[in-house]
C-alpha positions as CSV (number, residue, x, y, z in Angstrom):
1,X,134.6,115.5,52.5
2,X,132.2,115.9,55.2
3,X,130.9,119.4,53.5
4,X,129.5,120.1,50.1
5,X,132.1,120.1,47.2
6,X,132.6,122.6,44.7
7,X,130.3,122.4,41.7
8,X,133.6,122.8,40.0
9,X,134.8,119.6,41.2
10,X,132.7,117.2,39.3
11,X,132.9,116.1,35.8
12,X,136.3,114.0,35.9
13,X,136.8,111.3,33.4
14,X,138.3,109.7,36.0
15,X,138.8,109.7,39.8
16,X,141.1,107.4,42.3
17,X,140.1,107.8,46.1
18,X,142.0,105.9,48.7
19,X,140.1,106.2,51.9
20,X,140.7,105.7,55.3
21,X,139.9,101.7,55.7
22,X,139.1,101.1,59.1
23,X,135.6,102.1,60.2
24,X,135.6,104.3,64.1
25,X,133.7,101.7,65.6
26,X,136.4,99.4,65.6
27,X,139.5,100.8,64.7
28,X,142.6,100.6,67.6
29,X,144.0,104.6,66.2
30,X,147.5,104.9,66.1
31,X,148.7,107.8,68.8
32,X,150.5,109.2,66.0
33,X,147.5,111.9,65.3
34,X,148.6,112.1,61.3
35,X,148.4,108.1,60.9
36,X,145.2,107.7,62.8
37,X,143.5,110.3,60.4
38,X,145.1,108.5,57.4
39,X,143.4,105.2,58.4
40,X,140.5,105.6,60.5
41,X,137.5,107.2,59.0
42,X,136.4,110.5,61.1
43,X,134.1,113.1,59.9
44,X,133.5,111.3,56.5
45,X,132.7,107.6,56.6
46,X,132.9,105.4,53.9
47,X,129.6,105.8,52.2
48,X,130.1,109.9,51.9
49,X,134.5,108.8,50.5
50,X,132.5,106.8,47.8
51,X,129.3,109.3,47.3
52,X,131.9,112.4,46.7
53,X,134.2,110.3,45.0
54,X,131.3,108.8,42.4
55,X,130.3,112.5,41.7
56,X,133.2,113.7,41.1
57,X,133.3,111.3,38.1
58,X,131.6,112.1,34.6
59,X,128.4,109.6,33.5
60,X,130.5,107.6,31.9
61,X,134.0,108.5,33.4
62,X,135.6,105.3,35.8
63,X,136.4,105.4,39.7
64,X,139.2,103.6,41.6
65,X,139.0,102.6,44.9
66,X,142.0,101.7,46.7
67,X,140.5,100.0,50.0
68,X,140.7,96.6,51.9
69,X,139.6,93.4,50.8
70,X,137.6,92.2,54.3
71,X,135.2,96.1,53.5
72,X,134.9,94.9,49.9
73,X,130.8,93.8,50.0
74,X,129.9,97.0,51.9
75,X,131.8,99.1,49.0
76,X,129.8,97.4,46.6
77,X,126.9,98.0,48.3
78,X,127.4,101.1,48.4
79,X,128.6,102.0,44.9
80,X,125.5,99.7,43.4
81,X,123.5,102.5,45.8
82,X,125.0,105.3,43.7
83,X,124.0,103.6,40.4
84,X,127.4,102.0,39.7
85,X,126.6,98.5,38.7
86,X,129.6,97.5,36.3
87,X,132.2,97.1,39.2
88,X,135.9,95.0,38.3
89,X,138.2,94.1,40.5
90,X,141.2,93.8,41.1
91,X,143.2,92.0,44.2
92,X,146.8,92.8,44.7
93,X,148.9,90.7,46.8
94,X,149.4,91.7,50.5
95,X,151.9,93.9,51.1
């Protein structure tokens, strides 16, 4: 994610990204080098997960954002920078 995508890989009527949640800054990484790459953002921060995940999608084609609830205003903030302004949600219980 941190280089250019295919052209090829845009134009999806619909697109589900799950993103590493915690930000570097203040993540505690697991030692386990796989888990700490799952959940700690790296060479792609949150803002580029949501920019390549929004043009990925079609005009009118939907994007899903798995993520956690305490990043939710600066996802918003971002997608509403992208253009997406009809945002839903929807809060599952913990697990």
């Amino acid at each position: 994610l941190a280089r250019p995508l295919p052209a090829a890989l845009a134009g999806f009527d619909h697109v589900v990204t799950n993103p590493p949640y915690l930000a570097a800054a203040v993540a505690d990484p697991s030692p386990d080098a796989s888990k700490a790459l799952a959940t700690v953002e790296s060479s792609a921060d949150l803002a580029r997960w949501l920019a390549v995940a929004a043009g990925a999608a079609k005009p009118a084609g939907t994007l899903l954002v798995i993520h956690r609830s305490d990043r939710l205003d600066e996802i918003v903030g971002h997608l509403e920078q992208l253009g997406w302004g009809d945002v839903t949600l929807k809060r599952l219980p913990p697990a």
